[in-house]
Structures are given as C-alpha cells and as structure tokens.
C-alpha positions as CSV (number, residue, x, y, z in Angstrom):
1,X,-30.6,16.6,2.7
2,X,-28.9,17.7,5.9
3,X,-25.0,17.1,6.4
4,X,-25.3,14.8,9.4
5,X,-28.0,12.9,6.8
6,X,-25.4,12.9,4.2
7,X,-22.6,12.0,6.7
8,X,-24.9,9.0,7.2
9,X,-26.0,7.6,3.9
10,X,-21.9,8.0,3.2
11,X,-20.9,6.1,6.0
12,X,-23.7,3.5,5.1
13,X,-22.4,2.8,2.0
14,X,-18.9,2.4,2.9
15,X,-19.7,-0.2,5.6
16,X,-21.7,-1.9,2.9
17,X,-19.2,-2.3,0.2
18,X,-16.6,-3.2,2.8
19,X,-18.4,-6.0,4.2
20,X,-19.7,-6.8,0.5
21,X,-15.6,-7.3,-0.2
22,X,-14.7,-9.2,3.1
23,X,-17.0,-11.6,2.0
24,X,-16.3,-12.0,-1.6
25,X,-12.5,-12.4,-0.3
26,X,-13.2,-14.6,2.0
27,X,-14.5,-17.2,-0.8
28,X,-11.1,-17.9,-1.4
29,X,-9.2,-18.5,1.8
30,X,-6.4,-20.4,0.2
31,X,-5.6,-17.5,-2.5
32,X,-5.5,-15.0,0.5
33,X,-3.4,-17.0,2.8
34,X,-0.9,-17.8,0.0
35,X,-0.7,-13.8,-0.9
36,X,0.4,-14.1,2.8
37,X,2.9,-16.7,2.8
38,X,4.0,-15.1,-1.1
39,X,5.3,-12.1,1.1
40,X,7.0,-13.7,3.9
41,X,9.4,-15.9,0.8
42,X,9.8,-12.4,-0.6
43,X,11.7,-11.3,3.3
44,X,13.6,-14.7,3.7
45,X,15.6,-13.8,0.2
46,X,17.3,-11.1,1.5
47,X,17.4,-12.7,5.3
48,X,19.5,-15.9,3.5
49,X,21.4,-13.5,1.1
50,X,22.3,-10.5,3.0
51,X,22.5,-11.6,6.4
52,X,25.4,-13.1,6.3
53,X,26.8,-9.6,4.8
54,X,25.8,-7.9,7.9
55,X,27.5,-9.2,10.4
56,X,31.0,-8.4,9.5
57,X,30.2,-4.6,7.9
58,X,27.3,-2.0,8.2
59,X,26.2,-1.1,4.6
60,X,24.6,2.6,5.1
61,X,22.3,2.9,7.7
62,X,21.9,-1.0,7.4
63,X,23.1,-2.9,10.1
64,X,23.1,-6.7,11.5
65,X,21.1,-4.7,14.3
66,X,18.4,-3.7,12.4
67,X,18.1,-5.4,9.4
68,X,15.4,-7.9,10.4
69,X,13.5,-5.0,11.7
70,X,13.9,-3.3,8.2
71,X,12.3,-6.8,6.6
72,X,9.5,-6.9,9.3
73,X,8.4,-3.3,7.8
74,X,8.7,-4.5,4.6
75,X,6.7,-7.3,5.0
76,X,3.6,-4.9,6.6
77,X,4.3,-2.7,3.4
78,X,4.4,-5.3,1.0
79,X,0.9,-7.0,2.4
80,X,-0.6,-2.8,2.5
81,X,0.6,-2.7,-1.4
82,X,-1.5,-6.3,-2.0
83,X,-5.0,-3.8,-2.2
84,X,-2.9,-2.1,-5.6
85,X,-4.4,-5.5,-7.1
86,X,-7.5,-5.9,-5.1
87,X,-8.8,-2.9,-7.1
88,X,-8.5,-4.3,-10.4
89,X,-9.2,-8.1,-9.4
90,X,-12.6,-6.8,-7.9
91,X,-13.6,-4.5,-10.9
92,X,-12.7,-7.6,-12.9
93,X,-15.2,-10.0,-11.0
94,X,-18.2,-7.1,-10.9
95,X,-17.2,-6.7,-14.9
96,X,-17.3,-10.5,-15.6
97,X,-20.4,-10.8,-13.4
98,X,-22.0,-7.9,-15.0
99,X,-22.7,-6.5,-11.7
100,X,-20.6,-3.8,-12.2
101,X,-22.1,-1.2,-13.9
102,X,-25.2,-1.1,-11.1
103,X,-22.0,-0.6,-9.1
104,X,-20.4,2.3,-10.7
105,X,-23.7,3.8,-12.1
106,X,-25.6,3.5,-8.9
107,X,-25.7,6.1,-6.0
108,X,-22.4,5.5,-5.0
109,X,-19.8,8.5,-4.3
110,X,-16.4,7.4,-6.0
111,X,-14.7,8.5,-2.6
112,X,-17.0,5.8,-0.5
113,X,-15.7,3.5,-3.6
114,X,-12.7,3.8,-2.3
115,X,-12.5,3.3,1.1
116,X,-15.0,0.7,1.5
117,X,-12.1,-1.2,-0.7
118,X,-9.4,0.6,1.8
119,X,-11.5,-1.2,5.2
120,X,-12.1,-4.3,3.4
121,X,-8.4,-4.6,2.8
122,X,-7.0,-3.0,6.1
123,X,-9.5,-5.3,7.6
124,X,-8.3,-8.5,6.0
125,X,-4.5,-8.2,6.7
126,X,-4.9,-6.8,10.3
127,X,-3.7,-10.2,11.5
128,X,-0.3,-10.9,9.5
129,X,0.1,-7.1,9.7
130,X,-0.6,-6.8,14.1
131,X,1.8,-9.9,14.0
132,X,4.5,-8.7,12.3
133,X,4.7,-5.5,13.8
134,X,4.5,-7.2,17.3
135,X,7.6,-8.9,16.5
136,X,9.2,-5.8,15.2
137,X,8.7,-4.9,18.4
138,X,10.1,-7.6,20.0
139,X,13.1,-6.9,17.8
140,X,13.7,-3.2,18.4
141,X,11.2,-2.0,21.2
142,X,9.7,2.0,20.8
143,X,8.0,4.3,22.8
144,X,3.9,4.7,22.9
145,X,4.1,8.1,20.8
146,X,6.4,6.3,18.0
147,X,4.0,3.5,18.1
148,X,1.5,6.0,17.4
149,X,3.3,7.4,14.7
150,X,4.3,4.6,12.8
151,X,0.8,3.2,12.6
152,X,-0.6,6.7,11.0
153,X,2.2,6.5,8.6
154,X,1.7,2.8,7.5
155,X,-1.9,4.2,7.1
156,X,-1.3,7.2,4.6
157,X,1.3,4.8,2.8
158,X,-2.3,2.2,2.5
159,X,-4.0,5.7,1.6
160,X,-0.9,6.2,-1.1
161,X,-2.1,2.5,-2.0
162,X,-5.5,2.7,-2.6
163,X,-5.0,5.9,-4.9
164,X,-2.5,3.4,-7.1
165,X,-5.2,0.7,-6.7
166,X,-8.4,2.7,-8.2
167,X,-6.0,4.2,-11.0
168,X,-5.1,0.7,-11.8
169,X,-8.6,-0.5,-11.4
170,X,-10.1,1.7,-14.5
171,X,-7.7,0.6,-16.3
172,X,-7.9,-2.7,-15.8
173,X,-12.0,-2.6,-17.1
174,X,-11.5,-0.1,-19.7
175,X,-8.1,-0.7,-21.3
176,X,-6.5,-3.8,-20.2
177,X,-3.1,-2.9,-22.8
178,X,-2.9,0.3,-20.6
179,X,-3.4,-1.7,-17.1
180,X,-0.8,-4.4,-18.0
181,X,1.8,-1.7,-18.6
182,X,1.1,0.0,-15.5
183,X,1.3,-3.2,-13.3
184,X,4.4,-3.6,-15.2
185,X,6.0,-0.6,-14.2
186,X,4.7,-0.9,-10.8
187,X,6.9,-3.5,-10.3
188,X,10.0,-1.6,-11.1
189,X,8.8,1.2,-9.2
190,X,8.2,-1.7,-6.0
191,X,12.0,-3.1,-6.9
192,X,13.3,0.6,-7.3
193,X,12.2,1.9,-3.9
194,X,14.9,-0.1,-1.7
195,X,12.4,-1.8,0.0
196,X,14.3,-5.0,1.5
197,X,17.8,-3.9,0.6
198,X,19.9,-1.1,1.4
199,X,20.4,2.0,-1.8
200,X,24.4,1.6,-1.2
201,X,24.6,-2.0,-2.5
202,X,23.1,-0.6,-6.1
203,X,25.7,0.6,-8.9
204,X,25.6,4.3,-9.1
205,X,23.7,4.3,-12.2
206,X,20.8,2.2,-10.1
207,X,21.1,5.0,-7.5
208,X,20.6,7.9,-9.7
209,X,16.9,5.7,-11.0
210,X,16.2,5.3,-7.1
211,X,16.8,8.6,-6.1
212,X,13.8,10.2,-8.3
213,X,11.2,7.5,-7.1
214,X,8.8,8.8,-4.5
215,X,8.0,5.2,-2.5
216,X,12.0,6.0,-1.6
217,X,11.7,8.4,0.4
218,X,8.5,7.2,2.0
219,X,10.0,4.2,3.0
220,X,13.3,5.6,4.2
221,X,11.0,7.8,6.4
222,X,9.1,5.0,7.5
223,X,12.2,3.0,8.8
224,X,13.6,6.1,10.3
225,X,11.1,7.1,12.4
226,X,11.5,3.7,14.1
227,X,14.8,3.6,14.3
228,X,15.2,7.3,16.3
229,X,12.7,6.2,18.5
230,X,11.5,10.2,18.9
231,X,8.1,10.2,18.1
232,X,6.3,12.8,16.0
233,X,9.6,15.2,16.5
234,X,11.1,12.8,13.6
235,X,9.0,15.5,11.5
236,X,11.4,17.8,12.2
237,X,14.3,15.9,11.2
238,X,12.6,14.8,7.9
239,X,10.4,17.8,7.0
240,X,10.6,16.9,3.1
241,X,10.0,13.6,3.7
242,X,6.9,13.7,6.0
243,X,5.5,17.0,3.7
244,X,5.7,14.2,0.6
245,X,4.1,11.5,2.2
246,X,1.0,13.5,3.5
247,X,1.1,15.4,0.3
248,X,0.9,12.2,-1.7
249,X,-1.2,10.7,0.2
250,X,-3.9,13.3,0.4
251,X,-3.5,13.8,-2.8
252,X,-3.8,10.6,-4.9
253,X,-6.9,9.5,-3.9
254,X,-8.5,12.7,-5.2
255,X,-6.1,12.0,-8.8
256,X,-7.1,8.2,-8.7
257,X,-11.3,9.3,-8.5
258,X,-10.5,11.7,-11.3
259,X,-9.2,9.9,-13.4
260,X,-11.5,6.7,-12.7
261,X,-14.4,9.5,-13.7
262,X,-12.3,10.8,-16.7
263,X,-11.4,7.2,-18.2
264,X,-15.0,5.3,-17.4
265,X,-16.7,8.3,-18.9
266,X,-14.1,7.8,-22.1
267,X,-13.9,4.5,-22.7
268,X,-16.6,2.5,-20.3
269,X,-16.4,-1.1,-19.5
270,X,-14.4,-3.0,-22.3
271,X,-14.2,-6.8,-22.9
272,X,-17.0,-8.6,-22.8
C-alpha cells in the first residue's frame, strides 16, 4: 500500500468515527446542552464570590480588569476537558452494546481512535466555545497573531485532553475500580490547577500541592498569552511553560494509545 493510499484509508476512518460520534451525541441533546449550562454555574461561583473582592484590591496577577476574561477561558477549558469523559462514556455504550470489540479489534489504528473522538468533540462544542471566546474578546480585545495563538494553544490543551480521555477510557472497560479512582483524582488535579481562582488566595500548604501540577502552568500560560497581547513572542517570555505544553501534548496521546494497547491486551473488556 502506497503512503498517499494509507494517508487516505487513515483519514477515511477518522471522518467515520467522528461522524459515527456526532451522531450518537446528538441522541441526547438535553444531556449535551446541560453539560453546557453545568459549566457556565461552575463560572458564576467565583463571578458572585470573588467579584466583589476585586474591586477594592488586585490579588496576584488577578484583577477586577481581567477577572471575567480569566472565567471566559475557563469556561472554553472546562467544556475542552468534557471529552476526558466522552472517552469512557462511549467505550461504555460500544461495551454495553457489544459493538465494541468489532471496534477495537477491527482495522482501526488506535491514533485514528483518537482523533475521530478529538473532531467529534471539538466539533460539538464549537458553538459555546466560538461564543465565549467572542465575548472574551469583547472583554479584553487582542491582536490577529494572538488570536492565532491562543486558538493553537486551546488546541494542544484538547490534545492534552484527549490523551487523559483514552487513558481513562481503558480503564473504564477493563477495570472500572482503577477508572473510578482516576476520575477521582482528576478532580483534584481540575480543583488544584487554579483554574477560576487566583494561587495567592490558597494557604501556603495548598500552594506547595499547586505548584507540582502540570495543568498549572498550562493554564497560567494560557491566560498570559492573552493578557500581553504579544503574539507567539510570549514563547519567549514563558519558554518552560510553552516547552511543557507542546511536550505534554505531543506526548500523551502516544502514552494514552500505549497504554490502551498494554491494558486491553491485559485485562480485555470486563463487566458483562
């Protein structure tokens, strides 16, 4: 088989599994509209609580002038993190449906696996995510390049995403003790990564847990290449910061297919 063949058949089967999983999502518009609206409640907490804090004293970097911009971000990060569950909620349904094992056993490269998952889910947010960031604009207006920027770093963060996703995902069909426990600590991981609050309101021994998670500095890097407004020279500034994120991102989706290989070949599908 030629490359430009191969090239094809992969790009065949990604379209195919992401329009096989925009349609299966789409069966339940409710669920996904609420998973919208579930994000937005999780931004108005901190507008109500810490608003008010902000106009009378800066806190960090955090300021009455760019708070809301900080919880528009969050919002487009929160709804990237939702396909960390689509992974495991759609191996569930094939396993339940017994469809899965043609899935997984079938032709299909683990990478095209992936990102026809990725699309499906890129696909399905891009309204409440173009929204959102449109009024982030509105809020604190960049330049073209830093448009640019931002949107390939919200898209290795998604790549960072889907990595956790298909880990999760095994798990979730071949040990469900081990997947609950990982979703578990995801959560504190999420709540740990200062994501709609500032790291100086945290007590010093919170700090010294925040410091050593990854999403941190991701996030930090993500807010600060809006707020300087300089483009892709905010590399330059941040070199650790932008090394980890395209690091991590390159990098966990090869980790996530190996160990999806290593744990299906180990324990296959449990639970029926």
């Amino acid at each position: 088989m030629t490359i430009s063949q191969q090239i094809k058949d992969n790009l065949s089967q990604i379209m195919a599994l992401t329009e096989k999983n925009i349609k299966l999502q789409l069966r339940y518009k409710l669920g996904l509209i609420l998973s919208y609206l579930t994000h937005i409640i999780s931004i108005f907490t901190p507008l109500i609580i810490m608003g008010n804090l902000f106009e009378f004293r800066a806190v960090g970097e955090w300021t009455s002038d760019n708070f809301i911009l900080y919880q528009f971000i969050a919002y487009n990060i929160m709804i990237l993190s939702g396909i960390t569950s689509i992974f495991p909620g759609q191996f569930r349904m094939e396993k339940y449906w017994k469809t899965l094992p043609a899935l997984i056993i079938g032709p299909f490269n683990r990478f095209n696996l992936l990102f026809g998952i990725f699309l499906s889910h890129l696909i399905l947010i891009s309204i409440p995510f173009i929204f959102f960031f449109i009024l982030a604009l509105i809020f604190n207006p960049i330049s073209i390049t830093t448009i640019l920027f931002i949107i390939i770093v919200f898209f290795l963060i998604a790549l960072i995403f889907s990595g956790i996703g298909l880990i999760l995902g095994v798990f979730a069909i071949s040990n469900e003790n081990i997947w609950n426990l990982l979703q578990f600590s995801l959560l504190f991981i999420f709540w740990f990564s200062c994501i709609t609050y500032p790291f100086e309101i945290f007590p010093d021994f919170i700090k010294n847990i925040i410091v050593l998670n990854p999403l941190y500095y991701i996030f930090d890097f993500l807010r600060s290449s809006w707020i300087e407004n300089i483009g892709f020279n905010i590399i330059s500034l941040y070199p650790f910061h932008f090394t980890f994120l395209i690091g991590t991102a390159l990098i966990l989706p090869f980790i996530g297919v190996f160990l999806f290989n290593l744990i299906y070949k180990k324990y296959g599908i449990t639970g029926y």
